[in-house]
C-alpha positions, 0 to 999 in steps of 0.5 A: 726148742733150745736146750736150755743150760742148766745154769742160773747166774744170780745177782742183785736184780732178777732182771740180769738172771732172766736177760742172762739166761739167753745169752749163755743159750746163744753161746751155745749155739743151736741144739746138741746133741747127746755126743756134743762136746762143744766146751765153754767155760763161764768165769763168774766171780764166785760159784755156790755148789749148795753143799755149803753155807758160802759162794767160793770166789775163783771157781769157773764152770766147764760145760760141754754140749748141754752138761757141766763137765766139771767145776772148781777153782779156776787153776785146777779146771783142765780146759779144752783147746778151742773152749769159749770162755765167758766172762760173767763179772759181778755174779754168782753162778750156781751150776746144776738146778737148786730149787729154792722155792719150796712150801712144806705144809703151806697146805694140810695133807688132807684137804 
């Protein structure tokens, strides 16, 4: 089975993040191995790190193999010779996994 990126491009409907999913799988092509460095980078137009209340607009993600190289405004991101970009207008992309659906005491400890 594929490896999966670890990425997850939000935007108004849940239908484009799922239709979304398997292109940037694609882009990757088959399996990597841990020493890959087949680079990509995606351009969305904003990019939300989670460590703050706002999406920044200008940022790109660099994903090498199966790991994000680095992230940041688009003019400070060093990009490899040779790197596939993708162009991802109209979303916002969270690099790395945020878990955003937790239930705290949805259910008594001692049940």
């Amino acid at each position: 089975m594929r490896r999966a990126l670890t990425l997850l491009a939000l935007t108004a409907t849940p239908a484009l993040t799922l239709a979304l999913t398997p292109a940037l799988v694609a882009a990757q092509g088959a399996v990597h191995g841990a020493g890959d460095t087949t680079a990509i980078l995606l351009r969305p137009d904003r990019v939300f790190l989670g460590t703050e209340d706002t999406a920044r607009d200008g940022w790109v993600v660099l994903v090498r193999g199966t790991r994000i190289a680095a992230v940041g405004p688009a003019a400070r991101v060093s990009v490899p010779s040779g790197t596939r970009e993708i162009a991802l207008p109209g979303t916002t992309l969270l690099p790395g996994l945020i878990e955003g659906h937790t239930h705290l005491f949805l259910h008594p400890y001692d049940e």
